[in-house]
PDB file of the backbone (N, CA, C, O) and the ligand in Angstrom, with CONECT records:
HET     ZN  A 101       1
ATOM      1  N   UNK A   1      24.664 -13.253   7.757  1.00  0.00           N
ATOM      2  CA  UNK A   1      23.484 -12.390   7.866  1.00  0.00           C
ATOM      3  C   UNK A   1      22.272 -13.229   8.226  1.00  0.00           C
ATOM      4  O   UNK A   1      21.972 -14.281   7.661  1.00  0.00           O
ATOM      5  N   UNK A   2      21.484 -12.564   9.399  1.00  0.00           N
ATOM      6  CA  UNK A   2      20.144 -13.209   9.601  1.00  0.00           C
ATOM      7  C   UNK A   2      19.050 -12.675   9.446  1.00  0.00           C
ATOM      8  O   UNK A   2      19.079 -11.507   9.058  1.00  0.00           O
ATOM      9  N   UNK A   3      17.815 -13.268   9.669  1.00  0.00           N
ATOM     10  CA  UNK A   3      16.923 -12.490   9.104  1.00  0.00           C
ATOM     11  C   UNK A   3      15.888 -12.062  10.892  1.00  0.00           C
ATOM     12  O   UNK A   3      15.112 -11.189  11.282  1.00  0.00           O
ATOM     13  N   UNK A   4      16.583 -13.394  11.487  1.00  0.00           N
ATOM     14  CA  UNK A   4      15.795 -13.747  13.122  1.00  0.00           C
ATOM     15  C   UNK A   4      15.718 -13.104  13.621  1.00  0.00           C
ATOM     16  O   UNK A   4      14.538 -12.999  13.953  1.00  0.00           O
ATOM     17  N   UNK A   5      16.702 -11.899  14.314  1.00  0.00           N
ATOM     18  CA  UNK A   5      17.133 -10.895  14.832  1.00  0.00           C
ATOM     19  C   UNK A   5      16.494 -10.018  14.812  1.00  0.00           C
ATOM     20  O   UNK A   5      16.811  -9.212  13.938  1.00  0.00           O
ATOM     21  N   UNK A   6      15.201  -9.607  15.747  1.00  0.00           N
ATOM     22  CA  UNK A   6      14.246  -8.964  15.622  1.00  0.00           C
ATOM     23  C   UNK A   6      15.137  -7.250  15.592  1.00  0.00           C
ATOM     24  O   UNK A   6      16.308  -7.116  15.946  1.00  0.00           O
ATOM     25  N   UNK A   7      14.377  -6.269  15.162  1.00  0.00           N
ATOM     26  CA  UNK A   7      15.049  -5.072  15.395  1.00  0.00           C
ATOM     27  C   UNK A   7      14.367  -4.335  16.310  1.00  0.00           C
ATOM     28  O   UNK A   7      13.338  -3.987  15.730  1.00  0.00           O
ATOM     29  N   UNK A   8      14.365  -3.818  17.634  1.00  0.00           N
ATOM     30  CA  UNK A   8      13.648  -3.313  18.795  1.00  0.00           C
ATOM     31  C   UNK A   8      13.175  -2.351  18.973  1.00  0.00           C
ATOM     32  O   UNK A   8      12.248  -1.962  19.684  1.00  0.00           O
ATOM     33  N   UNK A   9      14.206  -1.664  17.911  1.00  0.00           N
ATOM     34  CA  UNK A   9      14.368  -0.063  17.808  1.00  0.00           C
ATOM     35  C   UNK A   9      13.174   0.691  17.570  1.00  0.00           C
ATOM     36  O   UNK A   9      13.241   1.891  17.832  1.00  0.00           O
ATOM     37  N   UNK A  10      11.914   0.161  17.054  1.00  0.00           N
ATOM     38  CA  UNK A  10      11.144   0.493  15.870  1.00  0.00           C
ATOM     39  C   UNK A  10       9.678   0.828  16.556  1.00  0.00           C
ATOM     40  O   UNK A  10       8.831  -0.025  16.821  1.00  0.00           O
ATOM     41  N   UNK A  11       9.568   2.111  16.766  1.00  0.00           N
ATOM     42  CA  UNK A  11       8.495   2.818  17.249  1.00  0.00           C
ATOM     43  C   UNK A  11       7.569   2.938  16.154  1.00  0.00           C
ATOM     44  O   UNK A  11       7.722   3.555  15.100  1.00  0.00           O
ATOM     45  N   UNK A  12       6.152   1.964  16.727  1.00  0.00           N
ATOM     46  CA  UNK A  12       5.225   2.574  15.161  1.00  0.00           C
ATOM     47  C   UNK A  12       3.597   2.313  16.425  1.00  0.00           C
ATOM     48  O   UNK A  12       3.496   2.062  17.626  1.00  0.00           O
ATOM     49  N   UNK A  13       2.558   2.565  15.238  1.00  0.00           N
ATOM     50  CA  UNK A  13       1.269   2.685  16.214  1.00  0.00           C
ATOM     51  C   UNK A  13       0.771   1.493  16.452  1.00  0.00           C
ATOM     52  O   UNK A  13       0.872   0.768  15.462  1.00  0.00           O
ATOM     53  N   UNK A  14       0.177   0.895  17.535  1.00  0.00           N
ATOM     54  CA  UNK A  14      -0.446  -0.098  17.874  1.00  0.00           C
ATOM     55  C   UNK A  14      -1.625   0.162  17.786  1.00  0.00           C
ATOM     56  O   UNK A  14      -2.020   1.204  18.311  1.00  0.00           O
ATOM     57  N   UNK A  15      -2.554  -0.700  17.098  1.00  0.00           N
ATOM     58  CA  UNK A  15      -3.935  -0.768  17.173  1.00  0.00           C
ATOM     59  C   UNK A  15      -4.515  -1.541  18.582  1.00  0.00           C
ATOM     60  O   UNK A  15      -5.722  -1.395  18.772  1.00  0.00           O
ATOM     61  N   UNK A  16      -3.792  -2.318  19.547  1.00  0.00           N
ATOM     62  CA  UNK A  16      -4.730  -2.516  20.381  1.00  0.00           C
ATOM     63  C   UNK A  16      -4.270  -1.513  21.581  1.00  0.00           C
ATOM     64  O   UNK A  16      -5.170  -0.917  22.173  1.00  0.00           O
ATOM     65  N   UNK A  17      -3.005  -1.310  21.948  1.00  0.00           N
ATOM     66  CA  UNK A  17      -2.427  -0.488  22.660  1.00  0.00           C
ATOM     67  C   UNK A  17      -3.424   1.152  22.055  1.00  0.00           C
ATOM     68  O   UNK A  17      -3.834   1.993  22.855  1.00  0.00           O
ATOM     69  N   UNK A  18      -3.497   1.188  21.474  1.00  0.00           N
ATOM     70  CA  UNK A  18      -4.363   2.418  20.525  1.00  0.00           C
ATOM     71  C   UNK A  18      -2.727   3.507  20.939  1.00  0.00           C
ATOM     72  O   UNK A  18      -3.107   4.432  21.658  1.00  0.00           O
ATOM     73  N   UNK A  19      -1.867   3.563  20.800  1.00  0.00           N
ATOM     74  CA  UNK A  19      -1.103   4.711  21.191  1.00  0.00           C
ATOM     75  C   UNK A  19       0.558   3.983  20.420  1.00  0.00           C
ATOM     76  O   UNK A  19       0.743   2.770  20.320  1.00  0.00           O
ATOM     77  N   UNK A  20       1.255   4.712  20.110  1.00  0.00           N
ATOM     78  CA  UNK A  20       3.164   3.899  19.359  1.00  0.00           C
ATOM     79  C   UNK A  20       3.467   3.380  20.532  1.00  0.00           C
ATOM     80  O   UNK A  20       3.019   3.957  21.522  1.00  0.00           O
ATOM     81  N   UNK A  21       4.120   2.428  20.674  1.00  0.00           N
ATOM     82  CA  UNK A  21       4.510   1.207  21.465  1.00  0.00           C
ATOM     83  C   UNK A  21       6.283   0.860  20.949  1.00  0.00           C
ATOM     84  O   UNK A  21       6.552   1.185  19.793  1.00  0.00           O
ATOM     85  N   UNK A  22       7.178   0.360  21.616  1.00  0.00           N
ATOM     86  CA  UNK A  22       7.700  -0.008  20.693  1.00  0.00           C
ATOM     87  C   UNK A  22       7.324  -1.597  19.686  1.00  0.00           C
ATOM     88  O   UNK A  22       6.237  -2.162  19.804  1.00  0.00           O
ATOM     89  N   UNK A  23       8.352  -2.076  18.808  1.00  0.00           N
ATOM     90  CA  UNK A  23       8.162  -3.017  18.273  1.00  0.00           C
ATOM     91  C   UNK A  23       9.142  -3.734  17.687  1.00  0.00           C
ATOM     92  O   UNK A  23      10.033  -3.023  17.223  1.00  0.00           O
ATOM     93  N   UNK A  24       9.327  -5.201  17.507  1.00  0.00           N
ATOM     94  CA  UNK A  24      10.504  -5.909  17.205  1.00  0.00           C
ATOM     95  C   UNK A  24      10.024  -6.815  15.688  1.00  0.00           C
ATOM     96  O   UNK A  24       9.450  -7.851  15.355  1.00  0.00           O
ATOM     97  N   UNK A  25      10.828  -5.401  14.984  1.00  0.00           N
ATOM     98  CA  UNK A  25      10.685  -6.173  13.137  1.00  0.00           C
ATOM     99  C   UNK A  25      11.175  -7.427  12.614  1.00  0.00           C
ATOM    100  O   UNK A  25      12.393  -7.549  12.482  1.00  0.00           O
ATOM    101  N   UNK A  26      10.586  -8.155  12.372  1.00  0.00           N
ATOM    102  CA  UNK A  26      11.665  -8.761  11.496  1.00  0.00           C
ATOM    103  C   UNK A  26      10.954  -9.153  10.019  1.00  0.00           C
ATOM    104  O   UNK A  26       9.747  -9.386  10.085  1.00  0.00           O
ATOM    105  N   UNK A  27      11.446  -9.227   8.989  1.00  0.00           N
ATOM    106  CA  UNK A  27      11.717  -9.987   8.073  1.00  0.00           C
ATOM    107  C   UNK A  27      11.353 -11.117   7.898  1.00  0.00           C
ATOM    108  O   UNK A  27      11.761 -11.710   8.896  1.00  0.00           O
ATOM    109  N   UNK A  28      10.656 -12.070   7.042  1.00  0.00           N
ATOM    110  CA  UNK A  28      10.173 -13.444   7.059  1.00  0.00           C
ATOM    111  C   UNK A  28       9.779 -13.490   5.640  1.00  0.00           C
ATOM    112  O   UNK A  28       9.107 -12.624   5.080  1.00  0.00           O
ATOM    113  N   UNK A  29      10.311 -14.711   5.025  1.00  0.00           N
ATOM    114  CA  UNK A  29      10.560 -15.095   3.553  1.00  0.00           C
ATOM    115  C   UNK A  29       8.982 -16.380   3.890  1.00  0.00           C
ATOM    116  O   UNK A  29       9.023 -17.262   4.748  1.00  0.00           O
ATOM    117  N   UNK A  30       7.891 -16.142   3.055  1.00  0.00           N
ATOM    118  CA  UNK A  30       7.290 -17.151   3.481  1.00  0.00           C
ATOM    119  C   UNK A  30       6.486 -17.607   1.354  1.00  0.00           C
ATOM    120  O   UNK A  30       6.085 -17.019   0.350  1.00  0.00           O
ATOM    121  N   UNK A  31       6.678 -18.713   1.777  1.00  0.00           N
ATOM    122  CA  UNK A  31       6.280 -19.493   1.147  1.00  0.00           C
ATOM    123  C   UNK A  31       4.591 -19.487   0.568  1.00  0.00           C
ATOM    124  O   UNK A  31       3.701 -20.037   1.218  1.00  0.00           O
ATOM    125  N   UNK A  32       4.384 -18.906  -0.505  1.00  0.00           N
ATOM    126  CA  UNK A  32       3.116 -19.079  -1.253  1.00  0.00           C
ATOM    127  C   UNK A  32       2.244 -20.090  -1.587  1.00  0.00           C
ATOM    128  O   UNK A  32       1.140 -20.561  -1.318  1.00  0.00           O
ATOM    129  N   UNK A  33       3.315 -20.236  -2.365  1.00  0.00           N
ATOM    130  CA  UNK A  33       2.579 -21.449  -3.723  1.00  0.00           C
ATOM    131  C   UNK A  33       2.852 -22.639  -2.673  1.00  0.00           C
ATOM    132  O   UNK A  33       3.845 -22.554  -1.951  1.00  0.00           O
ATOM    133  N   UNK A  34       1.911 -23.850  -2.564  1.00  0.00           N
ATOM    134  CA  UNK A  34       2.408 -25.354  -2.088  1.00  0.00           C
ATOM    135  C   UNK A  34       3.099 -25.919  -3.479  1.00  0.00           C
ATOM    136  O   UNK A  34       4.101 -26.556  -3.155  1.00  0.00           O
ATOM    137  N   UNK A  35       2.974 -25.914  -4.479  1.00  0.00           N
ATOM    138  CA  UNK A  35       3.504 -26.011  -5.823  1.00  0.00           C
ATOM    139  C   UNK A  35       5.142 -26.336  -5.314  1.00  0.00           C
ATOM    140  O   UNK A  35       5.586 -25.657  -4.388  1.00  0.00           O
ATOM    141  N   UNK A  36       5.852 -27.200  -5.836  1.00  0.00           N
ATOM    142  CA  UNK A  36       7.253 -27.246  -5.540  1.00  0.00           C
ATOM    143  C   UNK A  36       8.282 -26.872  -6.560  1.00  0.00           C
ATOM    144  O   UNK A  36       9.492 -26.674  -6.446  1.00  0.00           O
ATOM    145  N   UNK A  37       7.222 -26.816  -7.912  1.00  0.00           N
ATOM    146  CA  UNK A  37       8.122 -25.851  -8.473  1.00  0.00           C
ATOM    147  C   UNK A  37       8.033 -24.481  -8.920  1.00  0.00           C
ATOM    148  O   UNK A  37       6.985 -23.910  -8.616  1.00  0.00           O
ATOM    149  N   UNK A  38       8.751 -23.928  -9.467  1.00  0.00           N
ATOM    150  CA  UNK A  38       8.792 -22.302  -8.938  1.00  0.00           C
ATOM    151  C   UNK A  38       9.177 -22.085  -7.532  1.00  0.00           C
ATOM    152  O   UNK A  38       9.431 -20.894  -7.351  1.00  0.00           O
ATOM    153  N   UNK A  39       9.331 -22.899  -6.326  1.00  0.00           N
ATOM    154  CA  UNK A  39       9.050 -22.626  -5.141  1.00  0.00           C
ATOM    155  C   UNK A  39      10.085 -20.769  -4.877  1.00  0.00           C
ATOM    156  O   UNK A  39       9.606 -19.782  -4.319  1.00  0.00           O
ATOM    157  N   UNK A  40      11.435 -20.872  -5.462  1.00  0.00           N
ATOM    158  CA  UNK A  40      12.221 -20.100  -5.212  1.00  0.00           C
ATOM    159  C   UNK A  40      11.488 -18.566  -5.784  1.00  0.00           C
ATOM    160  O   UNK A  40      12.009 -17.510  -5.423  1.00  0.00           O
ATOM    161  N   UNK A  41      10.354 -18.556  -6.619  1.00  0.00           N
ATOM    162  CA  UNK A  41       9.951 -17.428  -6.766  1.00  0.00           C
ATOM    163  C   UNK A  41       8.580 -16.943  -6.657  1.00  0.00           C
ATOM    164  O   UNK A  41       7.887 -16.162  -7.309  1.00  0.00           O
ATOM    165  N   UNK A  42       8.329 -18.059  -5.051  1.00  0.00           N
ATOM    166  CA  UNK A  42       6.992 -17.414  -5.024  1.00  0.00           C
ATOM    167  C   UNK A  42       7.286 -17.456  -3.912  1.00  0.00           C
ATOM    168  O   UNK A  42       6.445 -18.140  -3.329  1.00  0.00           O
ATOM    169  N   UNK A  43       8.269 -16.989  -3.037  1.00  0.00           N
ATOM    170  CA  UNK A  43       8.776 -16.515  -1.942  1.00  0.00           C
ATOM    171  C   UNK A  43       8.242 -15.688  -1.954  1.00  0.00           C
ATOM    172  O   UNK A  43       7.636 -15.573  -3.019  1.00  0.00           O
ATOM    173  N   UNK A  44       8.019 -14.610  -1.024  1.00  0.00           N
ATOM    174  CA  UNK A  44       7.356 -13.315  -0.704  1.00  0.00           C
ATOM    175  C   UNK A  44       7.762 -12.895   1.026  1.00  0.00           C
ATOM    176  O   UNK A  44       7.567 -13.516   2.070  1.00  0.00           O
ATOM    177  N   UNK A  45       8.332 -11.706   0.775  1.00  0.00           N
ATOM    178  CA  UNK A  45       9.014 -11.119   2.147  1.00  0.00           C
ATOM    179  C   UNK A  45       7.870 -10.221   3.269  1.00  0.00           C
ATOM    180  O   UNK A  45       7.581  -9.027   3.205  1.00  0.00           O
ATOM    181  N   UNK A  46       7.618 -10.745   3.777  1.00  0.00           N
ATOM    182  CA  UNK A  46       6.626 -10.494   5.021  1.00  0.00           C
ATOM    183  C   UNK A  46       7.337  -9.465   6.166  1.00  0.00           C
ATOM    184  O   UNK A  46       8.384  -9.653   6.785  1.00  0.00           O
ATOM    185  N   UNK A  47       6.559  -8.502   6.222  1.00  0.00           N
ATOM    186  CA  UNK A  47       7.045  -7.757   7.717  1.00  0.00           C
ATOM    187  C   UNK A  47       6.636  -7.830   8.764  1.00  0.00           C
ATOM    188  O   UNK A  47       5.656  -7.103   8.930  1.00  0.00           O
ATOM    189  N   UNK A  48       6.906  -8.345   9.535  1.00  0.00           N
ATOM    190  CA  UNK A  48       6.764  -9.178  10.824  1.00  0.00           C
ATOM    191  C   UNK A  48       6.502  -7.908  12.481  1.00  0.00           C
ATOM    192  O   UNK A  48       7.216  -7.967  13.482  1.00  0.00           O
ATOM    193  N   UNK A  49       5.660  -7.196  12.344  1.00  0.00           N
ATOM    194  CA  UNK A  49       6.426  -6.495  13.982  1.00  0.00           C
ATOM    195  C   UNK A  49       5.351  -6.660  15.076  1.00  0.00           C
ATOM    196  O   UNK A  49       4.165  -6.336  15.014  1.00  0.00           O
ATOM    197  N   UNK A  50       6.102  -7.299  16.205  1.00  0.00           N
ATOM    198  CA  UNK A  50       5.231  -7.670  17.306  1.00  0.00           C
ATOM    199  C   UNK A  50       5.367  -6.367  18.198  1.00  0.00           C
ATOM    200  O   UNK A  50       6.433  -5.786  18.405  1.00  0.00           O
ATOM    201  N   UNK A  51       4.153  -6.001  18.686  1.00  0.00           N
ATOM    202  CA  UNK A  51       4.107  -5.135  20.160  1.00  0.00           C
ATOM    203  C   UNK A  51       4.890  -5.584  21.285  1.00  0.00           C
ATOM    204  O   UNK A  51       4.715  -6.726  21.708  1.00  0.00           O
ATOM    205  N   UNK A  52       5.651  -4.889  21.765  1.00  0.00           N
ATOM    206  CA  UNK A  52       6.645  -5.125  22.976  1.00  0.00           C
ATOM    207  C   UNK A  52       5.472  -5.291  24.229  1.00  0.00           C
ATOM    208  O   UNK A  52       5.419  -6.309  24.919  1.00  0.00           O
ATOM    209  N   UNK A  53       4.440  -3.995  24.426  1.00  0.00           N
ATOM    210  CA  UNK A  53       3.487  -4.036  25.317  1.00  0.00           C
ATOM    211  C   UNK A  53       2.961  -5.306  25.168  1.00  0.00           C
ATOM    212  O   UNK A  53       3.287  -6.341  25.750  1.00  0.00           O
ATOM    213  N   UNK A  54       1.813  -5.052  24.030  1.00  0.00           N
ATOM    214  CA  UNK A  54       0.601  -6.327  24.504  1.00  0.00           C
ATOM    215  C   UNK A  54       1.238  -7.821  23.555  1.00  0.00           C
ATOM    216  O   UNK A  54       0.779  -8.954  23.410  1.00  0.00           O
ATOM    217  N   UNK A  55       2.281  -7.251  23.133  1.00  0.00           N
ATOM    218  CA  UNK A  55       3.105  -8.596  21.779  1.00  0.00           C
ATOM    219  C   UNK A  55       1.507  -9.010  20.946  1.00  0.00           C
ATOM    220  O   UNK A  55       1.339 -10.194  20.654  1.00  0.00           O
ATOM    221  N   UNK A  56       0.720  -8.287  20.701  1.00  0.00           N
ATOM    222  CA  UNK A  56       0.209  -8.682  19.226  1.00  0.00           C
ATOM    223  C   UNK A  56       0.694  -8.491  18.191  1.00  0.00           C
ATOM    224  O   UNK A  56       1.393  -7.479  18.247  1.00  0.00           O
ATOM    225  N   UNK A  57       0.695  -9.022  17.073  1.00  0.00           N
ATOM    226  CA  UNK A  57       1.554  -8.561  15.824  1.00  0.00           C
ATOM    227  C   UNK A  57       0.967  -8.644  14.784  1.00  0.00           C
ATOM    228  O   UNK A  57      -0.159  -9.130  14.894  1.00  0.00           O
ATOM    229  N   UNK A  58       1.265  -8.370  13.823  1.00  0.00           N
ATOM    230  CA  UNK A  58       0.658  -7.615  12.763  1.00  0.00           C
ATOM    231  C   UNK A  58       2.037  -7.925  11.648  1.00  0.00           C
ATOM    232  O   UNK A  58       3.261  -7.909  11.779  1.00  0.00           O
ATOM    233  N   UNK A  59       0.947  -8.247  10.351  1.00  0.00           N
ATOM    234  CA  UNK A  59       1.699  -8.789   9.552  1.00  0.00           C
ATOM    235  C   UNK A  59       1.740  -7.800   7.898  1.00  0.00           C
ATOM    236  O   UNK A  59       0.702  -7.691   7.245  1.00  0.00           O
ATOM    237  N   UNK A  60       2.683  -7.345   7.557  1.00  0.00           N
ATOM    238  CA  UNK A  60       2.601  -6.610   6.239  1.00  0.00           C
ATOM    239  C   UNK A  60       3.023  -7.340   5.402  1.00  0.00           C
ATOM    240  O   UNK A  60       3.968  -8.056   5.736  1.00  0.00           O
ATOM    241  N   UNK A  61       2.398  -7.466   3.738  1.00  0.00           N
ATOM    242  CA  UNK A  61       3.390  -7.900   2.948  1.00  0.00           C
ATOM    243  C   UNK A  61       4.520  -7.025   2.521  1.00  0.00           C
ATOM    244  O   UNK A  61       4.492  -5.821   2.777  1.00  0.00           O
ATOM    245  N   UNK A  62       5.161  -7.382   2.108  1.00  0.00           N
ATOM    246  CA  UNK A  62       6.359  -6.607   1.585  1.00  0.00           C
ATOM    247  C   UNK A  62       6.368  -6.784  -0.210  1.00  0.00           C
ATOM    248  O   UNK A  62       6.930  -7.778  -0.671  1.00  0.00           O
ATOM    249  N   UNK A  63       5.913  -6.073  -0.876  1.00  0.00           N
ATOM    250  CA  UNK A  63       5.734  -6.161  -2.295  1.00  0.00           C
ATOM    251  C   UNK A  63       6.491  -4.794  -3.070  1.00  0.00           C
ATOM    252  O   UNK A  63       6.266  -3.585  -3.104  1.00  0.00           O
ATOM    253  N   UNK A  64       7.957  -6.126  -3.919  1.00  0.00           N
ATOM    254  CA  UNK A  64       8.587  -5.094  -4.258  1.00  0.00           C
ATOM    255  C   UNK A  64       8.005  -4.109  -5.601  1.00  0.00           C
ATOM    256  O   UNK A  64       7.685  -4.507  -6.721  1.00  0.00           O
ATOM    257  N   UNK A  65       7.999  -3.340  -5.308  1.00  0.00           N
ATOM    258  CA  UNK A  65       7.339  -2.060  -6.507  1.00  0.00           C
ATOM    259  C   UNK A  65       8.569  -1.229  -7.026  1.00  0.00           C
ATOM    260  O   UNK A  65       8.401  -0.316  -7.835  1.00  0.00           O
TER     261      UNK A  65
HETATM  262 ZN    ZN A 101       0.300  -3.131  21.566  1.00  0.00          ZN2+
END
């Protein structure tokens, strides 16, 4: 399983395009704390989706609730 593998499929709204575009999601485990320990739990899963049109991208956290 990867995480690289953008997903293409994924129609959502573009703020510079101002109109849904498609977009290629991915997933990204990124690193918080510089701290080296704890490191494994201050991971935090980022949603990654770039504009196919203008490829700006836009970054969500992903915070599990
Ligand atoms: Zn766009």
């Amino acid at each position: 399983m990867t995480t690289t593998t953008p997903n293409t499929d994924v129609r959502e709204f573009c703020d510079v395009c101002d109109k849904k575009t498609a977009h290629a999601v991915q997933i990204e485990l990124r690193v918080e704390s510089t701290k080296t320990e704890n490191q494994e739990f201050s991971r935090e899963p980022y949603r990654v989706s770039t504009c196919a049109d203008c490829e700006s991208t836009s970054t969500m956290r992903m915070n599990h609730v």
